[in-house]
C-alpha positions as CSV (number, residue, x, y, z in Angstrom):
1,X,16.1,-7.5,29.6
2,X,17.3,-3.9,30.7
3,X,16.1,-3.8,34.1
4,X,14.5,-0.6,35.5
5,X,13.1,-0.5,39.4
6,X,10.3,1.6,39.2
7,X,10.7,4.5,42.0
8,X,14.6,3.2,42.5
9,X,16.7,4.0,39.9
10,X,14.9,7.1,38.1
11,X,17.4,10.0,38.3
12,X,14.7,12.6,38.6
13,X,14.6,14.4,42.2
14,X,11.8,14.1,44.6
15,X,12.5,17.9,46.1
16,X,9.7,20.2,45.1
17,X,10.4,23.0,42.5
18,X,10.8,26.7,43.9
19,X,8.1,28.8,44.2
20,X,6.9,30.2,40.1
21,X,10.1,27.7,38.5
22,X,9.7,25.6,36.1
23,X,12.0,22.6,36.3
24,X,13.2,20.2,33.4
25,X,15.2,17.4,33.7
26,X,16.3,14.9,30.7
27,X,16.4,11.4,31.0
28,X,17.8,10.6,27.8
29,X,18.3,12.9,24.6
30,X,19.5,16.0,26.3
31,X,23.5,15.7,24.6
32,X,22.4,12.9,22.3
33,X,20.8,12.7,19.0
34,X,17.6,10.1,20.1
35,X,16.9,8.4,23.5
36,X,14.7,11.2,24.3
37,X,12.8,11.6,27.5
38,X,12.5,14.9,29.2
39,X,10.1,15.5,32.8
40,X,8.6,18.9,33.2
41,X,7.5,20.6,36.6
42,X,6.4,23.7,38.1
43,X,5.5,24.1,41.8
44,X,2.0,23.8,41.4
45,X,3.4,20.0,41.4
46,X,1.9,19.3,38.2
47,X,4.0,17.1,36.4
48,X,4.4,15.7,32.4
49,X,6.7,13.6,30.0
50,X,7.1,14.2,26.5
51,X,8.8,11.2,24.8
52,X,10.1,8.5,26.2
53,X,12.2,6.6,24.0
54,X,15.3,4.2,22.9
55,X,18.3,4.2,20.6
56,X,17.6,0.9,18.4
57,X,22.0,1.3,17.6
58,X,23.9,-1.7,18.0
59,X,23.8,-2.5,21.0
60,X,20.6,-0.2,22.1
61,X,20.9,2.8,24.6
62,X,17.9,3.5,26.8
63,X,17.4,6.4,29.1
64,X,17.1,7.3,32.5
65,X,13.9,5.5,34.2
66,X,11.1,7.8,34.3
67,X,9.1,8.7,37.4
68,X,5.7,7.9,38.5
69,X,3.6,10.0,35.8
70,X,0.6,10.1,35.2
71,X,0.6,11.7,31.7
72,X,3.2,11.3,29.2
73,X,2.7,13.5,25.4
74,X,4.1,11.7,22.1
75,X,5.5,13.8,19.2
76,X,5.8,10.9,17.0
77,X,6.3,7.3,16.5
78,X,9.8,7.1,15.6
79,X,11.4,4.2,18.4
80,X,14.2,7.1,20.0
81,X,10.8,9.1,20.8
82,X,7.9,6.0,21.3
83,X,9.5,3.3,21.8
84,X,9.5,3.2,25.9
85,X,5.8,4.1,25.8
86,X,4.6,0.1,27.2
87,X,7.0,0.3,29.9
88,X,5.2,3.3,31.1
89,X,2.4,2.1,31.6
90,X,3.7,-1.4,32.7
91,X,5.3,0.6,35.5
92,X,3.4,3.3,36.2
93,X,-0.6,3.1,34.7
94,X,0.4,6.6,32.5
95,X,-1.9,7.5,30.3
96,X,-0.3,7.8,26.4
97,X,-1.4,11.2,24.2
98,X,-0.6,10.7,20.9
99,X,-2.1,12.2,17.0
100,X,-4.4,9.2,15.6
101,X,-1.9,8.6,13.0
102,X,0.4,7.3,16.0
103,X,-2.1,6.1,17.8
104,X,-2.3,3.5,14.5
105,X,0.9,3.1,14.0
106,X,1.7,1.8,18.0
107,X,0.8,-1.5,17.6
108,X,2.7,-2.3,14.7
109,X,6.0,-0.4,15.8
110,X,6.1,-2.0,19.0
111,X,5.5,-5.3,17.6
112,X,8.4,-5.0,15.4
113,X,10.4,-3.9,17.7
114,X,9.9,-6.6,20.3
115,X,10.5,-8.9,17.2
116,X,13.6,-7.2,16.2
117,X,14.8,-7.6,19.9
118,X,14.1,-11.1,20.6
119,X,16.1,-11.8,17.0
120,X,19.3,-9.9,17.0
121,X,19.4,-10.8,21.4
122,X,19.1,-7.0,22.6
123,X,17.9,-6.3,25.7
124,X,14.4,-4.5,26.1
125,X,12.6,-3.5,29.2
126,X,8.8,-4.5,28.4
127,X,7.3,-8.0,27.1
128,X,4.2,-8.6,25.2
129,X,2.2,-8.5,28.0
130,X,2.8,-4.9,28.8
131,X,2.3,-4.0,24.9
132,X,-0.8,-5.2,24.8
133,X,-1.6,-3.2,28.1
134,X,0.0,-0.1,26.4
135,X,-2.6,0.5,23.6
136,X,-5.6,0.6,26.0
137,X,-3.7,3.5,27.4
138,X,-3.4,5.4,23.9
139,X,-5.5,8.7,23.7
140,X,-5.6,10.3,20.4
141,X,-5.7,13.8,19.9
142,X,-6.8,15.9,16.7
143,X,-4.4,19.1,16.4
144,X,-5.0,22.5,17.7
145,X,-7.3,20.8,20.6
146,X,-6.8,22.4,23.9
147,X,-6.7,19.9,26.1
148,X,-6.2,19.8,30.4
149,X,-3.3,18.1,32.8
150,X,-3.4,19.4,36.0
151,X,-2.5,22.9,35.7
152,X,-1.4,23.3,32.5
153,X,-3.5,22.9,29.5
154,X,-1.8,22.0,26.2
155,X,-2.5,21.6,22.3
156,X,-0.5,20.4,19.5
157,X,0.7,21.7,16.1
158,X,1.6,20.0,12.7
159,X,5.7,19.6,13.4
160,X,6.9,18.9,9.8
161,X,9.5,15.8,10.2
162,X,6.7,13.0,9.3
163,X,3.3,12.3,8.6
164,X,1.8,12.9,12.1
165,X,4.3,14.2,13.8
166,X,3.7,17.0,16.0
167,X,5.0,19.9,18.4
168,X,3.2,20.6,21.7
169,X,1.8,24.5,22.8
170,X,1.7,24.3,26.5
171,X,-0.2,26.8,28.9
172,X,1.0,26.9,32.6
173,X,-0.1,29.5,35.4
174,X,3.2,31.1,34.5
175,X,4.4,31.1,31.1
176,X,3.9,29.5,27.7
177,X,6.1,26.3,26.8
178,X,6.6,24.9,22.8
179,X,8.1,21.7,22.5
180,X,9.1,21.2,18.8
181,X,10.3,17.5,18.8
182,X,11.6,16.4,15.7
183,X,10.7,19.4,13.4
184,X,11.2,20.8,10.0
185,X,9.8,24.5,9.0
186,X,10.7,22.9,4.9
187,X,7.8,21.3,3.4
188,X,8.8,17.4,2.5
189,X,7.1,15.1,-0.2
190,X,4.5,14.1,2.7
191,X,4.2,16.9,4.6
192,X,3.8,20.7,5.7
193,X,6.4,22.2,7.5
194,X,6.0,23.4,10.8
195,X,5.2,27.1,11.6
196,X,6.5,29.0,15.0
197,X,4.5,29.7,18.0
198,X,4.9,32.3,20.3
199,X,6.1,31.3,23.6
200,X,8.1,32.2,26.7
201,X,10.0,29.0,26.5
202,X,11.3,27.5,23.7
203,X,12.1,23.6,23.6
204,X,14.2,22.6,20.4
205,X,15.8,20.0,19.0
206,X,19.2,21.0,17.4
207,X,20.2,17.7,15.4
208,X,22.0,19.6,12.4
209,X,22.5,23.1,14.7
210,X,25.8,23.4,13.2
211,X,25.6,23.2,9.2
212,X,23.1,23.9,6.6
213,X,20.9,21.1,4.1
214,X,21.4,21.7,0.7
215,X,18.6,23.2,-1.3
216,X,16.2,20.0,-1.1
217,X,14.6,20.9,-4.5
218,X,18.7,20.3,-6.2
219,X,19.4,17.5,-4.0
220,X,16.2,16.0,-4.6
221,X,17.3,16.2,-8.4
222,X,20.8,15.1,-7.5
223,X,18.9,11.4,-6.2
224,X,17.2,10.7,-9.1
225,X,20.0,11.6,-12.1
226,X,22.1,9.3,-9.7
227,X,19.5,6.5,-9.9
228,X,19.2,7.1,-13.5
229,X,22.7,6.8,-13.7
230,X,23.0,3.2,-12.0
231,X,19.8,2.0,-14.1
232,X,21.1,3.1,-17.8
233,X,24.2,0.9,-17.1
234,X,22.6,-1.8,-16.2
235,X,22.2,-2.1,-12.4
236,X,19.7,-2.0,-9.5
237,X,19.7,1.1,-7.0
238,X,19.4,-0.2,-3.3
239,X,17.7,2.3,-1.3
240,X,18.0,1.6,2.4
241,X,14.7,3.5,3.8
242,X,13.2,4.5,7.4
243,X,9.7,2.9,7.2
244,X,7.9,5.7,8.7
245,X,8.6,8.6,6.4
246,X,11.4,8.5,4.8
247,X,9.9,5.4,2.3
248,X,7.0,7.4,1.0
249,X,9.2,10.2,0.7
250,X,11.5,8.5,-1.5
251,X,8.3,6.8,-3.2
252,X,7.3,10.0,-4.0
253,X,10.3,11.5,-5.7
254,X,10.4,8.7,-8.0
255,X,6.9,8.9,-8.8
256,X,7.1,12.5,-9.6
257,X,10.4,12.1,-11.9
258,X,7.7,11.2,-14.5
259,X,10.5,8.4,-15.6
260,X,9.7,4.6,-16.5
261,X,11.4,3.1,-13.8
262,X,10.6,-0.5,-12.4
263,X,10.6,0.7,-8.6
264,X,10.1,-2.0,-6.0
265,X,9.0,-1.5,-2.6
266,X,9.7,-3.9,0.5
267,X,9.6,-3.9,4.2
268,X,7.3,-2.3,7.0
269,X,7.0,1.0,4.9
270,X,4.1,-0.5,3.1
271,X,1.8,-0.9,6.0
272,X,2.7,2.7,7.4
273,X,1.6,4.2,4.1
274,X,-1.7,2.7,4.3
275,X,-1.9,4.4,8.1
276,X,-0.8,7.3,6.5
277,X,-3.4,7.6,3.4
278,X,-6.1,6.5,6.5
279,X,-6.1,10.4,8.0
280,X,-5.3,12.3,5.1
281,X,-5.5,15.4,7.5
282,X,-2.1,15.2,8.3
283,X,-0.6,14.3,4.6
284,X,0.6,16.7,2.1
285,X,-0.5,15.5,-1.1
286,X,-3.0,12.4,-0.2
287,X,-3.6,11.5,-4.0
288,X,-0.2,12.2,-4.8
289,X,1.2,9.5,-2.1
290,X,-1.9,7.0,-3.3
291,X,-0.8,7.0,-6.9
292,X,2.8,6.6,-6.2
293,X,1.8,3.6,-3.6
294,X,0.1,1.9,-6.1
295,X,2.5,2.6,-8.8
296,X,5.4,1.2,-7.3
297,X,5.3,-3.2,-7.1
298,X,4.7,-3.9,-3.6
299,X,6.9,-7.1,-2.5
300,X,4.7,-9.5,-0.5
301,X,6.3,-12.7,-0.7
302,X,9.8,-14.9,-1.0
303,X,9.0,-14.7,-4.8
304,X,8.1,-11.2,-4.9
305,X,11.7,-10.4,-3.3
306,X,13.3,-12.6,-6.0
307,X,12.0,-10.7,-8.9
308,X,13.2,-7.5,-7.1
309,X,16.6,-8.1,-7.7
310,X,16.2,-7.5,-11.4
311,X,14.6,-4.2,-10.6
312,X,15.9,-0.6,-11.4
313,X,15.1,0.8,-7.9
314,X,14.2,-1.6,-4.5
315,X,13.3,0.9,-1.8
316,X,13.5,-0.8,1.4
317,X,13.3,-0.9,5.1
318,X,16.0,-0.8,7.3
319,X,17.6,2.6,6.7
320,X,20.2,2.1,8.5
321,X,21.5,-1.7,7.1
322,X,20.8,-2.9,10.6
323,X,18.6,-5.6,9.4
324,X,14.8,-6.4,7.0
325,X,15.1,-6.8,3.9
326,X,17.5,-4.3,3.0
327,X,20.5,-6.8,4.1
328,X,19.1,-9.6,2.3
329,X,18.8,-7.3,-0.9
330,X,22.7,-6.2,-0.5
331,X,23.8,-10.2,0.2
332,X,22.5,-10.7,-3.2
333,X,23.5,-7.7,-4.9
334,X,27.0,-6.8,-3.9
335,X,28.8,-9.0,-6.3
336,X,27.4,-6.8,-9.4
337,X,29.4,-3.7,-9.5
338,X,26.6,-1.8,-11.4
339,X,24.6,-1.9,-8.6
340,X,24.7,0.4,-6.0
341,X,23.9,1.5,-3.0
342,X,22.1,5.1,-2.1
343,X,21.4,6.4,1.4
344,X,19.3,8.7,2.0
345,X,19.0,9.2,5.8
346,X,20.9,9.6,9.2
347,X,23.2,7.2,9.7
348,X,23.5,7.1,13.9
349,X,27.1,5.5,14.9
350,X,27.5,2.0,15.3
351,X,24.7,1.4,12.5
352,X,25.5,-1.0,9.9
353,X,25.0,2.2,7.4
354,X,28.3,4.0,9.4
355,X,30.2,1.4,9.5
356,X,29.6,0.7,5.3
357,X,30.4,4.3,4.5
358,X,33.6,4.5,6.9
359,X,35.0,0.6,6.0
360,X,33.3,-0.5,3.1
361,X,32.1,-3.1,5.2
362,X,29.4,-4.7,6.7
363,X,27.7,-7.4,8.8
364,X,25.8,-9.3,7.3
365,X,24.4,-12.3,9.2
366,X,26.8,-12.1,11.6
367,X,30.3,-12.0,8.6
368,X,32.2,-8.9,8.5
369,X,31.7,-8.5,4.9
370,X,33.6,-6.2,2.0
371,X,30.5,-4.5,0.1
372,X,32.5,-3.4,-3.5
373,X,29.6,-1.4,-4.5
374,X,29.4,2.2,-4.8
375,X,27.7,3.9,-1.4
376,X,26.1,7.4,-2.3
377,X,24.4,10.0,0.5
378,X,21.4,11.9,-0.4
379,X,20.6,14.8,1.9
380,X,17.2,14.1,2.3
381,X,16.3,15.0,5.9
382,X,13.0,15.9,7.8
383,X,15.1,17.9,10.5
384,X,15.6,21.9,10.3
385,X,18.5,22.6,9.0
386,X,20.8,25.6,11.1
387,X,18.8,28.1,9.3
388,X,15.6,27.3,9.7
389,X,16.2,26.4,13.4
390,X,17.8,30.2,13.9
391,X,14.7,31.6,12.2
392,X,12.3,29.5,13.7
393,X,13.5,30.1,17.4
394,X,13.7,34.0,16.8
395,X,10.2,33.9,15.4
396,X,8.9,32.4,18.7
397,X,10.2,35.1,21.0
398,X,10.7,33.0,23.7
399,X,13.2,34.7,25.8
400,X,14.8,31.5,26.7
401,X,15.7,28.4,24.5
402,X,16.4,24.8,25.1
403,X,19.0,23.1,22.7
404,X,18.3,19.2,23.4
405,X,18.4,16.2,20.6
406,X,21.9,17.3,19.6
407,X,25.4,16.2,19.6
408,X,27.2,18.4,22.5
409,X,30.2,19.4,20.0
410,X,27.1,20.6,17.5
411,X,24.7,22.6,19.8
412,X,27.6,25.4,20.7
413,X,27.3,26.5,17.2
414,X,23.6,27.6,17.6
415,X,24.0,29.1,20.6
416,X,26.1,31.5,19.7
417,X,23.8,32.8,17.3
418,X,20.8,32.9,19.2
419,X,22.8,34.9,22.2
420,X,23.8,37.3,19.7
421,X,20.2,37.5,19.1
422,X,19.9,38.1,22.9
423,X,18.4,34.9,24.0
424,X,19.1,33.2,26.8
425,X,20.2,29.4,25.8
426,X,20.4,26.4,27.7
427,X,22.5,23.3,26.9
428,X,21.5,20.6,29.2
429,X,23.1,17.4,29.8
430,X,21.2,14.3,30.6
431,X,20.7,13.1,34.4
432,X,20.8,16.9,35.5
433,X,17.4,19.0,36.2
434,X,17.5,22.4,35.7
435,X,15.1,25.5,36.8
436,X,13.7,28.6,34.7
């Protein structure tokens, strides 16, 4: 277990902020892609988290320990944002805001994640017990709600990177805040992108602030010829998924393609699509996900995964080979050089999906072992791209800008052109507060 003291070891100062300031200070997330945690105060003393997550890499990272709040605001329910959440309240009774589709989704995340800890021997700083006391502490929130904390009042907007994900508009005596999260202004299989609010102060992540995505409409394309590629000679297309997005996004392409393909679907994903078609207020084509749901053959059981293997397509859960199904899939398949293998999202270092696509290897219950298939990467990601985060922070206004979520050799890029842009930009590192 990662043990945190609460009110001992947080990094966050107990020095009250000058007079009209606002401070920030992140505990995790600040130079890093994921691990995100970031305390906001002004000198009224009032006093908010938004996220507080880990890095599920191998071994995990964790941030800083958070201080005693009493209000912490969720913009999705992606572990390097959520999955802190029960030692919050274990530690300090904080009361959890979240859209109803995470507010769903909790329970199951959490549980998998305390399963995937007590498996692979990682270290994780709540139990069971403070899960279950978690969800009590869930309060679900429709968008574009004004709600109270304090001083501030806050509401939040559709933020484009999944199903239910959102950005936050907050109100204090002194300025306006927006918090993007994870965010994408490009419309994905799922969902709507996210549209720019005005605001004084500008929170954004930068994970891709130094390149461009490919036109997602060509390399959309570029993922299915491939898979029809693999499938006329003969083989089965592994496709290593996130379960909460990324799987019904790649559902949904194939369904689309129109083609007869015998498409498989395995892992968590399955039960996040049903939370997903429950508030088809935050979806972008309900019926459109629904059909493709049930089109695909839903693997339930030992003999379900069996029959897979002679698929054309097994979409699968984890995305990052770090365990599910996906590594028993692979064990199987690896031998059969018409098979192959297609990625299709982030793959963070010291992932099982890096080391495959630097080595050609992979760990597979514990053996180093030579995967002598073909590895393909798709560009399919729910993050702005460099231009869309340029536009999107200029179309704001805010006078100053926050880079955070980002490698620090990747946010320099964007900050250059946003200060020819004359904005001020801030690159914080974690474990450091700063004042506006």
């Amino acid at each position: 277990m990662v043990l945190y003291t609460p009110g001992q070891m947080t990094s966050y100062p107990s020095s009250p902020v000058e007079n009209g300031g606002l401070r920030f200070h992140f505990l995790g997330g600040g130079d890093e892609v994921g691990n995100v945690g970031c305390v906001l105060e002004d000198s009224a003393g009032t006093l908010l988290l938004i996220d507080y997550g880990f890095l599920p890499s191998n071994p995990p990272r964790y941030p800083d320990e958070a201080p005693s709040v009493t209000d912490a605001l969720f913009t999705h329910a992606h572990l390097d944002h959520f999955g802190m959440a029960p030692w919050l309240v274990a530690a300090h009774r904080t009361n959890l805001h979240v859209t109803p589709v995470v507010a769903d989704l909790a329970e199951m995340l959490w549980r998998d994640s305390y399963k995937v800890s007590s498996i692979e021997g990682d270290p994780l700083p709540w139990d069971k017990r403070d899960l279950e006391e978690a969800l009590g502490h869930l309060q679900s929130h429709p968008t574009g709600v004004w709600n109270d904390i304090g001083g501030w009042r806050w509401r939040s907007h559709i933020a484009g990177h999944v199903v239910g994900a959102v950005m936050y508009e907050i109100e204090t005596p002194d300025r306006k805040i927006l918090w993007t999260g994870d965010f994408d202004t490009r419309d994905s299989p799922t969902t709507q992108g996210a549209k720019p609010v005005q605001a004084d102060v500008l929170f954004m992540e930068a994970t891709y602030g130094d390149s461009d995505h490919p036109e997602r409409a060509a390399e959309e394309q570029r993922f299915i010829d491939r898979v029809v590629e693999v499938v006329e000679r003969g083989g089965t297309a592994l496709v290593p998924v996130f379960a909460n997005g990324r799987s019904q996004d790649v559902l949904m392409l194939l369904w689309k393609s129109k083609l007869k393909l015998n498409v498989h679907f395995d892992g968590m994903g399955q039960r996040v699509t049903k939370t997903f078609l429950a508030h088809p207020e935050f979806v972008n084509d309900v019926k459109g996900l629904k059909e493709a749901f049930h089109w695909s053959k839903r693997v339930s059981s030992k003999s379900d995964r069996k029959k897979a293997l002679s698929a054309d397509v097994i979409v699968t859960t984890s995305g990052m080979l770090d365990g599910g199904p996906s590594l028993w899939y692979l064990n199987r398949l690896r031998n059969d050089q018409r098979n192959a293998i297609l990625l299709t999202g982030y793959q963070a270092e010291g992932s099982g999906g890096r080391l495959l696509t630097e080595t050609g290897r992979l760990q597979i219950f514990g053996k180093l072992t030579d995967i002598p298939l073909e590895v393909d990467r798709f560009a399919l990601s729910n993050h702005a791209g460099q231009k869309q985060l340029l536009e999107f922070a200029l179309a704001t206004h805010a006078k100053d800008v926050i880079l955070f979520h980002s490698d620090p050799d990747v946010r320099p890029t964007l900050a250059d052109l946003l200060e020819k842009e004359g904005v001020q930009v801030h690159m914080p590192h974690n474990h450091e507060s700063y004042t506006i």
